[in-house]
N, C-alpha and C positions, 0 to 999 in steps of 0.2 A: 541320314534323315529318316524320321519314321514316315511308314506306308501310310497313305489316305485312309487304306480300305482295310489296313489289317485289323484285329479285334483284339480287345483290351483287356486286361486285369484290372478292377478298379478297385480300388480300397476305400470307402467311404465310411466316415468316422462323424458322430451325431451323439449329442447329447440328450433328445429327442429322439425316438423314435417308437411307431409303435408298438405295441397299443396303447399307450403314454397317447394320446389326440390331439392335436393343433397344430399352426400351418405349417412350425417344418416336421413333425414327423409326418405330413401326409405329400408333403414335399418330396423329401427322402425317401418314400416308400414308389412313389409316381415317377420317379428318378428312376429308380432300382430297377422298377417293371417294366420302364421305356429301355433302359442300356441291357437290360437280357434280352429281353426281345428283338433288341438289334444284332444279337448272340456277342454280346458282352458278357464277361463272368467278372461277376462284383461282389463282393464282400463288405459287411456292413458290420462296424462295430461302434457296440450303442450298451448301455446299460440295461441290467437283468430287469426285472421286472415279477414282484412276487405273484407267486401263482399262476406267471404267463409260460407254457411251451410252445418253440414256436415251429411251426409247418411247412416255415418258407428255410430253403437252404442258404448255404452261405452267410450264416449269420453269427455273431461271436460277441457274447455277453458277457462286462467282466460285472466281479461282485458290486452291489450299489447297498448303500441306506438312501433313507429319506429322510430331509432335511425339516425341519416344521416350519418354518417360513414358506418352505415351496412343498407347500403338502404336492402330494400326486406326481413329483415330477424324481426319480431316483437318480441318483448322484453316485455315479462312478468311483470306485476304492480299489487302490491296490490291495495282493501284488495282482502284477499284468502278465506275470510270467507264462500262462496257457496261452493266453492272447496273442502274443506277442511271438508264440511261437508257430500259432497258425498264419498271423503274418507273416513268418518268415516263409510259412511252407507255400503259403498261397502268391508269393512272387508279382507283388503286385509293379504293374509300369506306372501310375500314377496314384497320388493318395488326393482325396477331397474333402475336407473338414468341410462341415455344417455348423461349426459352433468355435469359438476361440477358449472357450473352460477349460474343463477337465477332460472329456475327451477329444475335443480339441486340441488341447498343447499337447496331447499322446501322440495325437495323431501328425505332427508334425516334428516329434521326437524321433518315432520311427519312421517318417519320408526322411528327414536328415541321417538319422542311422544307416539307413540302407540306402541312401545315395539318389533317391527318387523323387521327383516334382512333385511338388505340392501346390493348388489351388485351392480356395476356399469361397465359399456362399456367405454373403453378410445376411442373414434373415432378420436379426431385430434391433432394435433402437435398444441396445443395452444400458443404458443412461436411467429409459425410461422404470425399469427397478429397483432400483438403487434403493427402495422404501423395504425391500428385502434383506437386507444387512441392515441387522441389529446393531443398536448401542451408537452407533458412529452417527458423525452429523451429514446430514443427504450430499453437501455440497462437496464434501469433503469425498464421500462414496461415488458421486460424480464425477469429479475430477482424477479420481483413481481409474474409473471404468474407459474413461475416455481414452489416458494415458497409455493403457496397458491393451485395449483393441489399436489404437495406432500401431504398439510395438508391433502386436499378432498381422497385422495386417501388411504392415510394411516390411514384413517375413516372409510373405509367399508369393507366389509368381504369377501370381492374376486372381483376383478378387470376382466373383459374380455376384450380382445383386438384382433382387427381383421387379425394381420400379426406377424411375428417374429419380424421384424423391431419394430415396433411399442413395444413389450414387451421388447428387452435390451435396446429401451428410456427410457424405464419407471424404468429398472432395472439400468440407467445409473444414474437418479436421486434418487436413493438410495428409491425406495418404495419399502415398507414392506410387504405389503398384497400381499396374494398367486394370483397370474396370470395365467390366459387361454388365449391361442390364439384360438379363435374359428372364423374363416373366415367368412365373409356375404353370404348368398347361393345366388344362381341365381334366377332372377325371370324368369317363365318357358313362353318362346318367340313361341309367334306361329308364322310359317312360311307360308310367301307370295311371292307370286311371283317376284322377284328380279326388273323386266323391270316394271312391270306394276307401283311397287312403286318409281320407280325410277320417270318415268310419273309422278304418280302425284302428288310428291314433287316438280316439275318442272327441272329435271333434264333432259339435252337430252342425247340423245345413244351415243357421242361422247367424253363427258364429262369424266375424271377422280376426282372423289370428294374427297378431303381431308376435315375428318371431327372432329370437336371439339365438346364435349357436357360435359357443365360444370358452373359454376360459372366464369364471366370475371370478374377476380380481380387479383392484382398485387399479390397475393400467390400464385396464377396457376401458373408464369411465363410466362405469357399469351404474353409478347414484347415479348422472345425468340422464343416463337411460331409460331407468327406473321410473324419474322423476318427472318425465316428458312423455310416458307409457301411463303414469298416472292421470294426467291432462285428460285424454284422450278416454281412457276408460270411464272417467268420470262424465266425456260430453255424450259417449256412445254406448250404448246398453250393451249393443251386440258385442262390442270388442273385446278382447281377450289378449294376456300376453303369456306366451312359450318362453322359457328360457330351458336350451338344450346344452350342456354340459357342465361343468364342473370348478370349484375352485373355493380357494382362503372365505371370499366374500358371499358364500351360498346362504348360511346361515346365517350372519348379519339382515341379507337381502330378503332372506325370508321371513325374517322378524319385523322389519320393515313393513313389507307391505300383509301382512299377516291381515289386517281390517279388507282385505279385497279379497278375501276367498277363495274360490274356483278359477275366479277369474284372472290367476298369474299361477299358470304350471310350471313345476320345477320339475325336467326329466329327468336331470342328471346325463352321466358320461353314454354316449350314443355311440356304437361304430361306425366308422365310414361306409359300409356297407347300408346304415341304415338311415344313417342322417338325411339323407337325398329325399325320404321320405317325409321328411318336415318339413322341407322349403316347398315339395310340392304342394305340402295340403295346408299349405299358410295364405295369407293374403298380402304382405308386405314385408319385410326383414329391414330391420331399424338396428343401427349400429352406429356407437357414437366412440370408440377407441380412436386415440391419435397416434399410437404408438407403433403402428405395424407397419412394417416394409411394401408389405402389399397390399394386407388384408385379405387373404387365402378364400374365408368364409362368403365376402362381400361375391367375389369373383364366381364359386360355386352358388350360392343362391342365384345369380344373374344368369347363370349356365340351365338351371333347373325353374326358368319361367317362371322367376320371383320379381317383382320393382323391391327395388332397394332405394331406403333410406339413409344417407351417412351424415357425421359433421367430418367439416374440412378439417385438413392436418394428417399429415402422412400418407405413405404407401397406398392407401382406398382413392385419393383423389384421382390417381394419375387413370384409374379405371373408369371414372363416373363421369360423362359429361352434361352437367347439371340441367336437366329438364329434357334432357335427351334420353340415355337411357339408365339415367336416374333422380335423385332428388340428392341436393348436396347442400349443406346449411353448416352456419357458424357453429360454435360450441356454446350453446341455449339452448334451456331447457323449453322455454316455450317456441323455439324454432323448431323444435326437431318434433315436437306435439302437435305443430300447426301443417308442416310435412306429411307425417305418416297419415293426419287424418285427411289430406288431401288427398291421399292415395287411398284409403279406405273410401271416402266417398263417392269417389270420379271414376268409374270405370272404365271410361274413354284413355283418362290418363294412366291409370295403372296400366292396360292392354299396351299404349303407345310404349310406355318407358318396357315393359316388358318384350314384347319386338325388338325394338333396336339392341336392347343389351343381349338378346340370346345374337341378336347379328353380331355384335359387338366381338362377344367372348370368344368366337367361333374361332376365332383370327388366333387365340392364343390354346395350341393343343399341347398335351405331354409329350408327343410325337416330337413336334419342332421343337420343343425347349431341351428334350436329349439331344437331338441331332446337332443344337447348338452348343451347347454343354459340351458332346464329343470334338467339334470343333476348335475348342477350346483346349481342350484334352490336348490335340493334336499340336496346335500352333505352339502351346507352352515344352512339348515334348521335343518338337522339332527346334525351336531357339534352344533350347540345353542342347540335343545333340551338336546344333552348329557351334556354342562357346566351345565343348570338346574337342571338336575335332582339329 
C-alpha cells in the first residue's frame, strides 16, 4: 500500500497550458504550484508555444502548430520521442491528464506503457465546440465528441471535475468511473488600491466599468453579451465595457460595436499576473457563457471584490447564489441589461453581493483543492496496489 505522507512524482499532461490563458491552464498552473509546494515534483507536459521560454522547471514541450479554427490555442505533433524519454527518466508514480485530445490520449498511452495510474480532470463541456470542425454537420461532430470522451473517460481510474454540474454531465452520459468534484482554488490576489488602479488602466473616476475576461468566441455567448452591454451603455452615460482577452470572435465584435467608441475597450490577451488588476478597477463583471465546467473567471472576479453578473446554465451557477452573492438570470439579452444595470446603480446592492461572495470564495483555496487532488492521488494508487498484490 502506498504511504499517506510519502511525496510524489506526478506527470500532468494538458493540452492547455500556459501562457495559452483560460481556466484550465491557470488551473494546471495552480495545481502545479500547490503539489510543489507540498514538495511534490511534477512534470508537465503541454504544447510549445512560439516565442514562449519557459522559467518554471519541470516542464516538456512537444512540437505544436496552430490550427485556424482554434487560433491561439497550439496543438501538439509528433514525433514524442524527447518527451517520451524524459518521461521515462522522470519516473513518474501517477499520470493526470487535463484534457482527453492529443495530449491527453499521450498521456494515457504512456500511463499504460509504463504500467502507472492514470486519473484525469473533466474541464469542459466538449460538445459545446463542435462549431470548430469544419465541413461536417454539428450533430454529427456532436455525437462523435460525446462517443469518444465516454470511451476517454471510462479508461481511467477516477475522473475529477470542478462543479456538480459538470459531474450529472458526465453521469448523464452514462460514465462509469468513480467521480470527484473538487472545485479550482483561488489564486491568492494581492490588494491595491482601487483608484490608483483604476488610473492606470486608464479608467477615469466617473466611469462605471463593465467587465469581461475570457476567451471571445461564439461558446461564451459573447453576441448576448455584447447585446445586453449595449442596453445599458445606451441608458447610462457613464458606462463603459472592458473586454479582456482574446479570441476567433474579436474582430467580428469589434466591427460590431465599432458606432460606441471609447466606450467598449478591447485589451486583448492579459497575464495572470495582471488581470487581478481589472476586476479590481471594474465595477461589475457580466458573463453570459453556458458552457463552462466552472467558470474559473466568474470565481476570480468574486475573489477580487467584484458583484458578478451571470446567465444560468453550467458550471458558474453551482457558485452564484442568486441575490446573495450575485445576480444570476436566464439567457436574455434584456435580463442580463436589466441585472448589470442594477448593480451599477445600487451601491448598497453591489457592496452586499460583493461581501458575501469574497466570504463565499474563501471556502474554495488552491491549498485544499491539491490536498484533495493528492487524496485522490493516493486512494487510486492504493486500490492498484491492493488488485496486485
Amino acid at each position: 500500500m502506498a504511504k499517506r505522507d510519502s511525496l510524489l512524482r506526478v506527470a500532468l499532461f494538458s493540452d492547455s497550458a500556459l501562457p495559452v490563458l483560460n481556466g484550465v491552464s491557470v488551473s494546471v498552473d495552480l495545481l502545479t504550484k500547490e503539489l510543489r509546494g507540498m514538495g511534490h515534483r511534477v512534470m508537465l507536459f503541454c504544447p510549445s508555444v512560439p516565442g514562449h521560454v519557459d522559467t518554471e522547471p519541470d516542464i516538456a514541450r512537444f512540437l505544436s502548430i496552430e490550427w485556424a479554427p482554434a487560433q491561439g490555442y497550439p496543438i501538439a505533433v509528433p514525433p514524442y520521442s524527447v518527451q517520451r524519454a524524459r518521461f521515462r527518466r522522470f519516473g513518474a508514480d501517477i499520470i493526470h491528464t487535463h484534457t482527453p485530445w492529443v495530449v491527453g490520449r499521450v498521456g494515457m498511452q504512456w500511463a499504460n506503457w509504463a504500467g502507472k495510474p492514470l486519473v484525469s480532470t473533466y474541464h469542459t463541456r466538449y460538445e459545446k465546440y463542435a462549431h470548430y470542425i469544419p465541413f461536417l454537420p454539428k450533430p454529427l461532430v456532436r455525437k462523435g465528441i460525446h462517443e469518444y470522451t465516454k470511451w476517454y473517460y471510462d479508461n481511467v481510474e477516477h475522473v475529477i471535475t470542478p462543479s456538480e454540474s459538470s459531474r450529472k454531465w458526465l453521469l448523464r452520459q452514462q460514465i462509469e468511473t468513480p467521480i470527484s468534484v473538487i472545485p479550482t482554488g483561488n489564486r491568492v490576489v494581492e490588494v491595491t488600491d482601487r483608484e490608483i488602479l483604476r488610473k492606470q488602466l486608464g479608467f477615469s473616476p466617473g466611469q462605471q466599468v463593465m467587465l469581461y475576461v475570457g476567451r471571445i468566441a461564439s461558446e461564451k455567448n459573447i453576441h448576448v453579451l455584447l447585446d445586453a452591454a449595449r442596453k445599458v451603455l445606451t441608458a447610462n452615460p457613464n458606462a463603459v465595457l472592458c473586454f479582456v482577452g482574446d479570441g476567433p470572435e474579436r474582430r467580428a465584435l469589434e466591427t460590431r460595436c465599432a458606432d460606441l467608441g471609447s466606450r467598449v475597450r478591447f485589451v486583448g490577451f492579459v497575464g495572470p499576473d495582471e488581470v487581478s488588476g481589472y476586476y479590481r478597477a471594474a465595477d461589475v463583471f457580466v458573463f453570459a457563457s453556458t458552457s463552462e465546467t466552472q467558470g474559473l473567471v466568474v470565481q476570480e472576479a468574486m475573489s477580487n471584490h467584484l458583484p458578478v453578473v451571470i446567465v444560468e446554465g453550467g458550471g458558474t451557477a453551482s457558485m452564484v447564489r442568486n441575490g446573495k452573492n450575485g445576480i444570476m438570470v436566464k439567457n436574455d439579452v434584456e435580463a442580463l441589461a436589466q441585472a448589470a444595470m442594477a448593480v451599477l446603480n445600487d451601491a448598497d446592492l453591489a457592496e452586499r453581493l460583493r461581501a458575501q461572495a469574497l466570504l463565499d470564495v474563501n471556502k474554495y483555496t488552491a491549498a485544499h483543492m491539491a490536498e484533495r487532488i493528492v487524496g485522490i492521488y493516493q486512494m487510486v494508487m492504493d486500490a492498484r496496489s491492493s488488485r496486485s498484490a
